[in-house]
PASEBA-1860 file (N, C-alpha, C; in nm, 3 decimals):
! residues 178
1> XXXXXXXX> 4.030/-2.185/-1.500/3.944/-2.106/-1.414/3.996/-1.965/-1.401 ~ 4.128/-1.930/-1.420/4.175/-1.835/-1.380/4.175/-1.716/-1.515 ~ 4.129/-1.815/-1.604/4.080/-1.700/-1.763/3.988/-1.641/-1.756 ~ 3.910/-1.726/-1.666/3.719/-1.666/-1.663/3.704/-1.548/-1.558 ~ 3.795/-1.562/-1.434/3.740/-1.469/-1.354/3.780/-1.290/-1.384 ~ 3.782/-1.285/-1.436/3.797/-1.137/-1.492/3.609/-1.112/-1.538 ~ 3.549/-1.241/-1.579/3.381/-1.213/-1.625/3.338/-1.172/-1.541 ~ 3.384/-1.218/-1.378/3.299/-1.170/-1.296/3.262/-1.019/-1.294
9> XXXXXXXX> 3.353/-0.950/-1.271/3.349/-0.793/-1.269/3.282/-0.730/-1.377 ~ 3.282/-0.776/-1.506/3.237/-0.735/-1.585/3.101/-0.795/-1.613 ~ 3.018/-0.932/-1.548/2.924/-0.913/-1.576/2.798/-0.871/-1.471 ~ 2.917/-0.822/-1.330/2.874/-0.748/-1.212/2.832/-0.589/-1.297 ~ 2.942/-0.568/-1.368/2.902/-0.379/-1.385/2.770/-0.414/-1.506 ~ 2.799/-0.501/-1.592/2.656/-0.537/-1.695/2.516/-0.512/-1.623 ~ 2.546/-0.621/-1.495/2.365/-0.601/-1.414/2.412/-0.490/-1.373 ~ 2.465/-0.409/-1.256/2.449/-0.262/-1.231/2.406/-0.167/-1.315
17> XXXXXXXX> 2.476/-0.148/-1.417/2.445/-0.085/-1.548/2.295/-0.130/-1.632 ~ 2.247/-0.248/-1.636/2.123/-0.244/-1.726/2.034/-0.189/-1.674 ~ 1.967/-0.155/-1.757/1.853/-0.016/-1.762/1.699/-0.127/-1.643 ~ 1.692/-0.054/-1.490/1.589/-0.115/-1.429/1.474/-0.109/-1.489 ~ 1.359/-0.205/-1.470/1.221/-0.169/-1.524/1.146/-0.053/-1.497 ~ 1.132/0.033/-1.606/1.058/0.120/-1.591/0.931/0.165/-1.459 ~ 0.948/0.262/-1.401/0.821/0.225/-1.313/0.704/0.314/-1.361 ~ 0.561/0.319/-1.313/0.486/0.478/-1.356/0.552/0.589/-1.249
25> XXXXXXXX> 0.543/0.717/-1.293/0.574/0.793/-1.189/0.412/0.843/-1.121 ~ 0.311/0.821/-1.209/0.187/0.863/-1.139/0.094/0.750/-1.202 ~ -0.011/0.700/-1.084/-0.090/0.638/-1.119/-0.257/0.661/-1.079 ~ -0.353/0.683/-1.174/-0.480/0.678/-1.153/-0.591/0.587/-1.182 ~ -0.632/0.577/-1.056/-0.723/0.453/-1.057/-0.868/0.491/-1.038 ~ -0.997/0.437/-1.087/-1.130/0.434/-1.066/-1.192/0.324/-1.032 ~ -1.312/0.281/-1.012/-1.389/0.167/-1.009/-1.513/0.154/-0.896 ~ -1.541/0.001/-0.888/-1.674/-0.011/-0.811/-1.617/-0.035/-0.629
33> XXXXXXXX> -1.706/0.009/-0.520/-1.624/-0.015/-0.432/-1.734/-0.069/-0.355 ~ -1.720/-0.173/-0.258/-1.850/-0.215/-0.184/-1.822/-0.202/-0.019 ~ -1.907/-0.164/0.050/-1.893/-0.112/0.211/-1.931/-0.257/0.278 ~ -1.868/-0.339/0.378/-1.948/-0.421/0.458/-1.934/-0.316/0.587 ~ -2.046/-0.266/0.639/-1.981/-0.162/0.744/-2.032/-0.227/0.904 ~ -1.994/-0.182/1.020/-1.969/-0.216/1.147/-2.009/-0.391/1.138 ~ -1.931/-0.424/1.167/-1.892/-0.563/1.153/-1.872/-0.661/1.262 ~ -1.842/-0.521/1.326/-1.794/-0.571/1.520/-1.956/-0.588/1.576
41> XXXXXXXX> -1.981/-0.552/1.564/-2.155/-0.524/1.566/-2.227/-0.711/1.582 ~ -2.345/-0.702/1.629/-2.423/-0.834/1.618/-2.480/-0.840/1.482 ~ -2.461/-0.931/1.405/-2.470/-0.956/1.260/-2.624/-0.873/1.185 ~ -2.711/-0.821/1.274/-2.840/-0.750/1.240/-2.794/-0.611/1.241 ~ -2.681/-0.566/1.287/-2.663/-0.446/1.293/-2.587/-0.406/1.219 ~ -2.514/-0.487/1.110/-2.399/-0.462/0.982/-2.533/-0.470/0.899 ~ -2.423/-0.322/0.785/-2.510/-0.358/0.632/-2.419/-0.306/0.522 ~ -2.456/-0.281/0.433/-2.423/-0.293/0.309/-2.470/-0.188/0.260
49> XXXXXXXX> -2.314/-0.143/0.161/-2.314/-0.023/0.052/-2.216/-0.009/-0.017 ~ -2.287/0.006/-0.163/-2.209/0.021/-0.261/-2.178/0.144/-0.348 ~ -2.068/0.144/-0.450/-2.042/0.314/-0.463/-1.942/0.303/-0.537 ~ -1.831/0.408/-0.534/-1.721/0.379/-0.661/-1.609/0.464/-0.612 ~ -1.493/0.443/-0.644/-1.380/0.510/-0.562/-1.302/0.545/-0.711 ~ -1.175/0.682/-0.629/-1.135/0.735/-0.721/-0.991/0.779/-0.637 ~ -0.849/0.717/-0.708/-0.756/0.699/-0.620/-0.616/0.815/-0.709 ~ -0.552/0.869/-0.661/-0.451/0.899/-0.740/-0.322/0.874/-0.635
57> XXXXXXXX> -0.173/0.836/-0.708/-0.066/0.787/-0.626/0.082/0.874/-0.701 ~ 0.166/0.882/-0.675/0.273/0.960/-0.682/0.393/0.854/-0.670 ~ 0.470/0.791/-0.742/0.575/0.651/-0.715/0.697/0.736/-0.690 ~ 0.733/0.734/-0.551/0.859/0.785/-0.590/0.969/0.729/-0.613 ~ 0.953/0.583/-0.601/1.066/0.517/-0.637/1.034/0.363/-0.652 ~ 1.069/0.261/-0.690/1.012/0.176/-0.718/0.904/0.054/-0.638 ~ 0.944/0.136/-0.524/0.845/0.046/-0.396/0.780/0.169/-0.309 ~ 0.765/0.299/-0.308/0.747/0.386/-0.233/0.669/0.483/-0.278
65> XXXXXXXX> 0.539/0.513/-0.261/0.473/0.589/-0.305/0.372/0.683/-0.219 ~ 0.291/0.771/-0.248/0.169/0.801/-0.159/0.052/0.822/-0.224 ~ -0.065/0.788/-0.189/-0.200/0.760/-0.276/-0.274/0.851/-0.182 ~ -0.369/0.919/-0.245/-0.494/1.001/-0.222/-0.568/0.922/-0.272 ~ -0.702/0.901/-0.157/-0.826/0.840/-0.219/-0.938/0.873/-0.191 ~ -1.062/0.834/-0.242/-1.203/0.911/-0.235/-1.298/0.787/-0.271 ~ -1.412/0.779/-0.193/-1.461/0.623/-0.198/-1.614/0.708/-0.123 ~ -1.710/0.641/-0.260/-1.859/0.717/-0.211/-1.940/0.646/-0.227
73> XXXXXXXX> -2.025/0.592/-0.080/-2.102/0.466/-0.069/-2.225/0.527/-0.082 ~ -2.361/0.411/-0.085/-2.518/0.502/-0.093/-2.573/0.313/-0.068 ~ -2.672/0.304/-0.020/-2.771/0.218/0.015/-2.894/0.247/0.101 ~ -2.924/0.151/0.117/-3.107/0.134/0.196/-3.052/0.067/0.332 ~ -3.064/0.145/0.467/-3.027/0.063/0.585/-3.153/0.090/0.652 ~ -3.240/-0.031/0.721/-3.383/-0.015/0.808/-3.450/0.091/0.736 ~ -3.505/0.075/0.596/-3.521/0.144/0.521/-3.577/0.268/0.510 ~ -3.440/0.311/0.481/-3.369/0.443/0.487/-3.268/0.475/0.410
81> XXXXXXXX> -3.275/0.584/0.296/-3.107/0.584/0.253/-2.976/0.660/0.310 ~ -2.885/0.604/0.322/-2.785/0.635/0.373/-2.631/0.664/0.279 ~ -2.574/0.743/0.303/-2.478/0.760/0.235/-2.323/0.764/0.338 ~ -2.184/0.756/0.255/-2.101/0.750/0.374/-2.014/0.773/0.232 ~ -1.912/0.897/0.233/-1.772/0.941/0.203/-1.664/0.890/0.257 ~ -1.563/0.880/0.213/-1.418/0.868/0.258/-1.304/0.930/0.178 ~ -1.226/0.982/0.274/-1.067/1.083/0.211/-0.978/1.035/0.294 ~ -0.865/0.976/0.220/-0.782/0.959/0.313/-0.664/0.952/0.203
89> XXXXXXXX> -0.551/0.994/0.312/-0.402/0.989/0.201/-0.230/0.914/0.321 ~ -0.210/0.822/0.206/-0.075/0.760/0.323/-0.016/0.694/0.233 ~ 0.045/0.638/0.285/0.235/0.569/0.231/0.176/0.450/0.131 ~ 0.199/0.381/0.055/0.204/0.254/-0.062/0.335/0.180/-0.034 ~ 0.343/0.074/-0.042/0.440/0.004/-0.063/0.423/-0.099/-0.182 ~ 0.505/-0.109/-0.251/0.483/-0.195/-0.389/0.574/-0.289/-0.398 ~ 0.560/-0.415/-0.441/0.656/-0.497/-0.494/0.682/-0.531/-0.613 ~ 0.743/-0.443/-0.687/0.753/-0.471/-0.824/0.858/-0.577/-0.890
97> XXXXXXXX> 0.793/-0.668/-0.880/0.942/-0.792/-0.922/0.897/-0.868/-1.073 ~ 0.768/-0.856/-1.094/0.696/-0.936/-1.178/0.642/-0.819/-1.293 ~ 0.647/-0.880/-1.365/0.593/-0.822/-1.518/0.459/-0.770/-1.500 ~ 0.350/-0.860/-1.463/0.209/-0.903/-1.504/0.168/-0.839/-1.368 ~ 0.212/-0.856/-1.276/0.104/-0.845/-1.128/0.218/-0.763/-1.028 ~ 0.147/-0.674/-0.966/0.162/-0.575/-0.892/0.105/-0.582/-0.745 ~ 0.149/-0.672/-0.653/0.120/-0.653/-0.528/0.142/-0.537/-0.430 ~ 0.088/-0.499/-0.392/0.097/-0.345/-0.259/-0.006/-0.375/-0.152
105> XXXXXXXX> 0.069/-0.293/-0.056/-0.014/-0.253/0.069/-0.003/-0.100/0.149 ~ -0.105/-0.071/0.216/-0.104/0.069/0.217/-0.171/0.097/0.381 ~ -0.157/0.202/0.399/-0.190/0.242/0.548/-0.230/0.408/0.493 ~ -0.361/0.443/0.542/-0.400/0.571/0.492/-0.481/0.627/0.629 ~ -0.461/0.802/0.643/-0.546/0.829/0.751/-0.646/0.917/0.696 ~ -0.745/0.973/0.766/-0.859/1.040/0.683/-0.965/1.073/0.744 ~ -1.069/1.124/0.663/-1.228/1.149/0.737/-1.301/1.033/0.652 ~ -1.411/1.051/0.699/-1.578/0.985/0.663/-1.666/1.056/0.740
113> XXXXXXXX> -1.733/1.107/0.626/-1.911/1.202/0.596/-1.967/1.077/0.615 ~ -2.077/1.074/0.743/-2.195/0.976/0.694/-2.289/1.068/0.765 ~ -2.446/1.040/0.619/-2.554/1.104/0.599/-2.631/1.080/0.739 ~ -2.733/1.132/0.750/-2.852/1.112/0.854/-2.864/0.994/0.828 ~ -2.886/0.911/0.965/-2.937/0.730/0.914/-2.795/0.659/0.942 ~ -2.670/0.701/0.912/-2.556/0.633/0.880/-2.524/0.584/1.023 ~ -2.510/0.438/1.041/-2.492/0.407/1.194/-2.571/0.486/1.274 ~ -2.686/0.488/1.269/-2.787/0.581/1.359/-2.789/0.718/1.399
121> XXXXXXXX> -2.655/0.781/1.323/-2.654/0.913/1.397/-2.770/0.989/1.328 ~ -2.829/1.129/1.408/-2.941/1.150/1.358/-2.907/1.293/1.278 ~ -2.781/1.309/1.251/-2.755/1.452/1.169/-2.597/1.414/1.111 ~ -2.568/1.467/0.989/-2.425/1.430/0.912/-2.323/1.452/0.958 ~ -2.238/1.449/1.010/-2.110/1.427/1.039/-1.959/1.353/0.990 ~ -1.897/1.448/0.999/-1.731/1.414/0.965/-1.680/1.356/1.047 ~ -1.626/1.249/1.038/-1.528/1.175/1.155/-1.369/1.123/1.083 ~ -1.284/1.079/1.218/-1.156/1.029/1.204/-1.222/0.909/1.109
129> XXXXXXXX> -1.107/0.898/0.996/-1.088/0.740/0.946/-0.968/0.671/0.933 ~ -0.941/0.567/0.950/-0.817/0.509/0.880/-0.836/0.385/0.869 ~ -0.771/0.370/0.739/-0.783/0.257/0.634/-0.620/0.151/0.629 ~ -0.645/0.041/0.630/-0.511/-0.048/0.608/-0.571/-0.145/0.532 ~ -0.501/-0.164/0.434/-0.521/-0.305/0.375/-0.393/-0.310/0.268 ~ -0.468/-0.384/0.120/-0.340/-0.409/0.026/-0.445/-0.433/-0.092 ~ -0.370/-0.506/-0.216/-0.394/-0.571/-0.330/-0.284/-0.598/-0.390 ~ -0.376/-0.611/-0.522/-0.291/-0.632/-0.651/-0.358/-0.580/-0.825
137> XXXXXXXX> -0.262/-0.486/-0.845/-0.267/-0.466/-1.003/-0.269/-0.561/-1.085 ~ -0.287/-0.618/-1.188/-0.264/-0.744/-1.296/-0.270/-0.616/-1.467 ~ -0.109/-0.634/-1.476/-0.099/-0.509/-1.580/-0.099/-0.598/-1.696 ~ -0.231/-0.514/-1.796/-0.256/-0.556/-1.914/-0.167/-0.517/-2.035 ~ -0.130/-0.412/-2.012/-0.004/-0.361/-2.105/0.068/-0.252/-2.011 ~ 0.192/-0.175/-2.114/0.263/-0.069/-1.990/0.150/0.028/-1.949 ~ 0.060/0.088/-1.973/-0.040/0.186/-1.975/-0.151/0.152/-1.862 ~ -0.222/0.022/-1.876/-0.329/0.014/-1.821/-0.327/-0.130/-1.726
145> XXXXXXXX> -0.410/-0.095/-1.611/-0.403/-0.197/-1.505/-0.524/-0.250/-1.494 ~ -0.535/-0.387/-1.377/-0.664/-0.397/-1.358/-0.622/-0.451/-1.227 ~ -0.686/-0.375/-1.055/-0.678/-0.323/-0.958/-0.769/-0.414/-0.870 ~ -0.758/-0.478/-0.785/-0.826/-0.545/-0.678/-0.766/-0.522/-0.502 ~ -0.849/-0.472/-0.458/-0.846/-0.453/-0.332/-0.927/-0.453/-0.239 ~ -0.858/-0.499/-0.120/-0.925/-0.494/0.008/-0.858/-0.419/0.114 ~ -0.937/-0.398/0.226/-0.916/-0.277/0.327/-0.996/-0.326/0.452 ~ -0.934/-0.273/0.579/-1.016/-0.260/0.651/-1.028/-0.110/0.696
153> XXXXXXXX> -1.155/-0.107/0.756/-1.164/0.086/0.740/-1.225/0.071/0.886 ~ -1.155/0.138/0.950/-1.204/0.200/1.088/-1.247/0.329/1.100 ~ -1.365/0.332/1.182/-1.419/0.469/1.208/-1.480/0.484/1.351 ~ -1.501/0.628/1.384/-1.601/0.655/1.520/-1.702/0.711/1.537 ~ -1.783/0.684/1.530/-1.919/0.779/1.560/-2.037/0.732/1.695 ~ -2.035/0.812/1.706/-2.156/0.768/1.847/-2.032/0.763/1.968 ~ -1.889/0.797/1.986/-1.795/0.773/2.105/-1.801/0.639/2.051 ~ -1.809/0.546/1.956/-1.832/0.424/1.924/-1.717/0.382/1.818
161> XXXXXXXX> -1.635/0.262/1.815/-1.578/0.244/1.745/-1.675/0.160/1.606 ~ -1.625/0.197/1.463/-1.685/0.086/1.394/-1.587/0.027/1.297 ~ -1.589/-0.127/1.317/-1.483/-0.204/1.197/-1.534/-0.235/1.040 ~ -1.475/-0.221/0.973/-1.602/-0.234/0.837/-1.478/-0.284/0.742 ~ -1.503/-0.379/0.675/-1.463/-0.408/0.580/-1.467/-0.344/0.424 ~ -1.415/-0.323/0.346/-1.440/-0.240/0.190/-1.351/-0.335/0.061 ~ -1.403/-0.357/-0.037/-1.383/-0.389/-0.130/-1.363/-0.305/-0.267 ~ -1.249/-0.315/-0.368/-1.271/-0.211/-0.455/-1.190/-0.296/-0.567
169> XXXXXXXX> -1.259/-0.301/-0.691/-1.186/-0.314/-0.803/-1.269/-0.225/-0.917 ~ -1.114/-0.208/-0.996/-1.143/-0.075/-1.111/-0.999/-0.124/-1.200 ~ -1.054/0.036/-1.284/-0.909/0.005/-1.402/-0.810/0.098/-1.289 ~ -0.655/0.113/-1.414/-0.568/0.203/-1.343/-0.511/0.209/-1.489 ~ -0.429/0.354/-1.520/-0.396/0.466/-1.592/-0.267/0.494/-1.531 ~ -0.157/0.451/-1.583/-0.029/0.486/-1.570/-0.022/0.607/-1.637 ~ 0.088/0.680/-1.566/0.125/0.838/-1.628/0.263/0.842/-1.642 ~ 0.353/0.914/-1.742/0.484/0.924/-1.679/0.584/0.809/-1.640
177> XX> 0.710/0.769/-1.666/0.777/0.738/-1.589/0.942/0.780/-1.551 ~ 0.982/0.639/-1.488/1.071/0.670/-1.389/1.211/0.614/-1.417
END
């Protein structure tokens, strides 16, 4: 026993020393995004909109990042069309332990544009937003992802709070790494 332990140290500096998995240093994402909006609401008063989002993120280190995002809804509510924007930018957290799949979660603050019609207001307006939720990447090679997420998105309009659920899957475009 007393021949072997000298391996220890040396196959301590081996893992210190091997080269960590690469991370992206920038990542861009697109895709389809779907609105379930005020939710808190009596079930006649939620509706539905769909649209497509467009995300960019900055890794600064292998679990720590910050994402800018942009998410643009359009539908028919009490028929009427309505539209509703979102911008918001905040922290990522990633767990990169796995090859294939990329779990994160995120906390973002922001506005939302909704059109005439949007939750009844009767002229367009910018309001507070903020968004929390998470997903998961499922990476097809080092380059390209495929992105599923959910969120919940809070907003105010009318002195009114509204809870809304959002859905988004798209590709993702690694840039750079780390």
């Amino acid at each position: 026993m007393k021949r072997f332990i000298w391996l220890v140290p040396v196959i301590l500096l081996a893992c210190l020393s091997a080269k960590a998995q690469e991370i992206p240093a920038w990542e861009i994402s697109g895709g389809y995004s779907y609105l379930r909006a005020n939710i808190n609401n009596s079930p006649g008063k939620s509706f539905d909109l769909s649209g497509g989002n467009v995300s960019a993120e900055e890794n600064l280190n292998n679990w720590f990042g910050g994402r800018l995002e942009f998410n643009a809804f359009n539908g028919g509510v009490a028929g009427q069309n309505v539209s509703a924007e979102t911008i918001s930018y905040g922290p990522v957290f990633s767990y990169r332990r796995f090859d294939r799949i990329t779990p994160f979660a995120h906390v973002q603050l922001g506005a939302v544009h909704g059109s005439v019609g949007y939750l009844g207001i009767s002229e367009s307006a910018f309001k507070f937003a903020m968004s929390s939720g998470g997903g998961v990447d499922f990476n097809l090679n080092r380059r390209l992802a495929v992105r599923a997420q959910a969120d919940y998105l809070m907003t105010r309009f009318l002195d009114l709070r509204q809870d809304n659920l959002q859905f988004s899957a798209g590709l993702v475009v690694h840039f750079g790494w780390k």
